[in-house]
C-alpha positions in Angstrom: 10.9 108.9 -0.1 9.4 105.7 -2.0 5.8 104.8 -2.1 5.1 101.3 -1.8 2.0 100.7 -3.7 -0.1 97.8 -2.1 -1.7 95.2 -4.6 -5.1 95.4 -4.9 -5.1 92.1 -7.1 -3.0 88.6 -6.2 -3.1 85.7 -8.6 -2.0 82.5 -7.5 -0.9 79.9 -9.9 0.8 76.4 -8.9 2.7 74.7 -11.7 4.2 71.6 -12.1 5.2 70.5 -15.8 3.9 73.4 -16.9 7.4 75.0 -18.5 5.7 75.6 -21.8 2.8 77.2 -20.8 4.0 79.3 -17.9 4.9 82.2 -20.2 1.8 82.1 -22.1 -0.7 82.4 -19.1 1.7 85.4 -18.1 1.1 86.8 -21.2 -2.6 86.6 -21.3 -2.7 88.0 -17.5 -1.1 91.2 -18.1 -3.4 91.9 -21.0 -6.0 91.1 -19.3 -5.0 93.7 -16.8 -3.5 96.4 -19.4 -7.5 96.7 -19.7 -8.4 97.5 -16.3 -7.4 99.6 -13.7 -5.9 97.1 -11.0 -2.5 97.0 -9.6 -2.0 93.2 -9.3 0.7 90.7 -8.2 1.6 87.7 -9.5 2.5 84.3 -7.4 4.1 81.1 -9.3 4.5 78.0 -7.0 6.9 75.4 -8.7 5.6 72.6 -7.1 8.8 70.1 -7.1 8.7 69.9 -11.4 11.3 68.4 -13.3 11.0 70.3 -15.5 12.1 73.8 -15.7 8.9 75.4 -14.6 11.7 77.7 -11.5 13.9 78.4 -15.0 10.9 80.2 -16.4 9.3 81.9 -13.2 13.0 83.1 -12.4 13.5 84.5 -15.8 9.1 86.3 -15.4 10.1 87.7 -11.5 13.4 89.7 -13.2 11.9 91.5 -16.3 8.7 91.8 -13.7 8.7 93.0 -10.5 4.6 92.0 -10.2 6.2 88.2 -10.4 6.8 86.4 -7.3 8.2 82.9 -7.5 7.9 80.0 -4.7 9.8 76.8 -5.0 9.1 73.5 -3.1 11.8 70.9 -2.6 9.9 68.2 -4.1 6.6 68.1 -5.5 3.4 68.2 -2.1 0.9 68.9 -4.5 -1.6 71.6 -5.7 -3.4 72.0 -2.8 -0.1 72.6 -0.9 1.3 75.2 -3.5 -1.8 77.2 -3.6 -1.6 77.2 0.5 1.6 78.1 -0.1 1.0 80.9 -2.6 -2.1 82.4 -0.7 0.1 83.1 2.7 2.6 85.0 0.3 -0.3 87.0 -1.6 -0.8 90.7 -0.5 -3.7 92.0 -2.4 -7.3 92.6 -1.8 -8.4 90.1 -4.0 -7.2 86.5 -4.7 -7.8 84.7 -7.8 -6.5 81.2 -7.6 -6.4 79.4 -11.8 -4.4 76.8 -13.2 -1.6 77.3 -15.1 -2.1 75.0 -17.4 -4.1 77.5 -20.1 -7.6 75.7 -19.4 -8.4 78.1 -16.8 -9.2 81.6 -19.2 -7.3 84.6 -17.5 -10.2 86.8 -19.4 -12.7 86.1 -16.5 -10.7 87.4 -14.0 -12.6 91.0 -14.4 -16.1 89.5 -14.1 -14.9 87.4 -10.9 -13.7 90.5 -9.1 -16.7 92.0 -10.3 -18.6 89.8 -8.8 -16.7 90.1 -5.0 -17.2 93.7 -5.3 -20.7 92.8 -5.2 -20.3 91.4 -1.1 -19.6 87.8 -2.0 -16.3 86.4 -0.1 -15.9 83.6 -2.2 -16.6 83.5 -5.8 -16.7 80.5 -8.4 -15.9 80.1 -11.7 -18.6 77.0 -12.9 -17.6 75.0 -15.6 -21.2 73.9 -17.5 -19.0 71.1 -19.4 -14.8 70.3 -18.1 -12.5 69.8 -20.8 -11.1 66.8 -19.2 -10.9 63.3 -20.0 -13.9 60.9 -19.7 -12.4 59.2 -17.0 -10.9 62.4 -15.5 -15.0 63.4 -14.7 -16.4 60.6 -14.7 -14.0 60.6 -11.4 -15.1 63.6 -10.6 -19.1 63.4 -10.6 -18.4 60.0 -8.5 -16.5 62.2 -5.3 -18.8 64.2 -5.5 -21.8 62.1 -4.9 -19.3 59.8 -2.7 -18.6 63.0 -0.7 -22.1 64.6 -0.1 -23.3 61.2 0.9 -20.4 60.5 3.6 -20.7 64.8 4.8 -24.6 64.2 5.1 -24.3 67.6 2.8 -24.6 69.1 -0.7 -21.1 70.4 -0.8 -19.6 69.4 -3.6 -20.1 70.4 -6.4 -17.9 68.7 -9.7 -18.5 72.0 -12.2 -16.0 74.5 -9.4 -13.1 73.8 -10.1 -9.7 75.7 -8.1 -10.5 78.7 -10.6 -11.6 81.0 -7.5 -11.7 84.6 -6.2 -11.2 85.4 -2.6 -11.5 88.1 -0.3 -8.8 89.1 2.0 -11.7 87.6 4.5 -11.3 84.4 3.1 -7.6 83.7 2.6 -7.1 85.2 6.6 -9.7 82.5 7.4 -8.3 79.8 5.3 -5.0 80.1 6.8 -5.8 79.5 10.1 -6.5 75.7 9.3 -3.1 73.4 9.3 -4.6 70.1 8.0 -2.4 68.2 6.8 -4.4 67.1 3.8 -5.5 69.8 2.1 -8.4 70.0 0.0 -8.8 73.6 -1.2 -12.3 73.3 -2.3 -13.7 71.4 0.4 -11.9 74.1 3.2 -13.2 76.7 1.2 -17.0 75.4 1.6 -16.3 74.6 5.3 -15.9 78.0 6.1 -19.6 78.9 5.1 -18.5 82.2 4.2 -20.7 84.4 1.5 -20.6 83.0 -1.9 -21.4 82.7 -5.9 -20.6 82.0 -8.9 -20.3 82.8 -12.5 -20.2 81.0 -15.7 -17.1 80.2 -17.8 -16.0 78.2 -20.5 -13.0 75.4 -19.6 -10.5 75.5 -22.5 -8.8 72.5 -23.8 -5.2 71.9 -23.0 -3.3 73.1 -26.0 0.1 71.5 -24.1 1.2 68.6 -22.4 -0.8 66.2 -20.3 -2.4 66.4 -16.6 -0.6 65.3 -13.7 -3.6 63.6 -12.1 -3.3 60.0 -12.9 -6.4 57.6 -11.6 -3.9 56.9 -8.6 -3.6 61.0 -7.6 -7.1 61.0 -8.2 -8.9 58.5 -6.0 -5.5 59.1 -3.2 -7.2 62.8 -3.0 -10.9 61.5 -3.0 -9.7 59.6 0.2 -8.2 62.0 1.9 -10.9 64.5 0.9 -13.2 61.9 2.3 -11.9 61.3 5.6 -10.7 65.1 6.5 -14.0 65.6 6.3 -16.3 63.2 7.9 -15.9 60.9 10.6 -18.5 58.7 8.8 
């Protein structure tokens, strides 16, 4: 007889040219758990890289069983992989992060904390992004952009995709197919419970963003028009 012992914990992470720092962010996730008294999962989505981001997951999923590796095709986007990665998650919790090290795996206690607390949907808020000037400069202008065109306060440019879930949420959030997906934005829609806590946004030690201006203001757009007819 084998006991299959259900996940109380999913992480999602979608990578693309992220080969070097796949390992690292796995590394810093199971100490974080070694700490705590969670049995966890964890979901890489190679989003289309040319790099050898699949070489790396591959190699993670057979010394771990806890790894779970998705490939796309080609690359769809972030948005996309974490879609992806949440209808493959089995756990009680989600936590959605980066790969790319800026997101700190150490706050992942203090978010589940915080959904323990009744909260469906919890943020980490960034006080001051690590990005590039024109990277939040970019950012600060959807967001005003986007509360002006929604006739709402819904944006807000400190969340980032750093998130926990309940099962609530990810059930909910699955059940809408747009085409264009805009995690954030969907996840406000819902008007499910929700907070947030504070955390510090780490510089990139490796390689560059993915976002060029062009990704950028192409996912303002659609951000924009999936959600208002304005």
């Amino acid at each position: 007889h084998i006991t299959i012992i259900k996940p109380q914990i999913s992480i999602v992470l979608p990578a693309y040219k992220c080969a070097e720092s796949i390992k690292l962010i796995y590394d810093e996730i199971c100490a974080v758990f070694a700490e705590n008294k969670f049995t966890y999962e964890v979901i890489f989505i190679d989003d289309g890289s040319p790099q050898k981001d699949w070489d790396v997951i591959t190699n993670l999923s057979k010394n771990d069983k806890r790894v779970k590796g998705l490939s796309f095709i080609r690359n769809f986007g972030q948005h996309e992989a974490i879609t992806a990665g949440l209808a493959h998650t089995k756990g009680n919790y989600v936590v959605v992060m980066d790969c790319d090290l800026q997101h700190d795996p150490s706050y992942i206690p203090k978010l589940i904390d915080k959904s323990t607390e009744g909260f469906d949907i919890v943020y980490a808020c960034h006080e001051k992004r690590r990005h590039s000037v024109s990277r939040n400069l970019l950012a600060s202008t959807f967001k005003v952009a986007f509360n002006w065109l929604s006739r709402e306060s819904s944006s807000d440019s400190k969340h980032s995709s750093y998130t926990c879930l309940s099962r609530r949420t990810v059930n909910s959030f699955l059940k809408l197919n747009d085409h264009h997906r805009h995690y954030l934005l969907i996840l406000k829609w819902l008007g499910l419970s929700s907070a947030e806590i504070k955390v510090e946004h780490r510089t990139r030690p490796l390689g560059e963003s993915s976002y060029t201006p062009f990704k950028l203001l192409k996912h303002a757009i659609n951000g924009f028009t999936s959600q208002s007819t304005l």
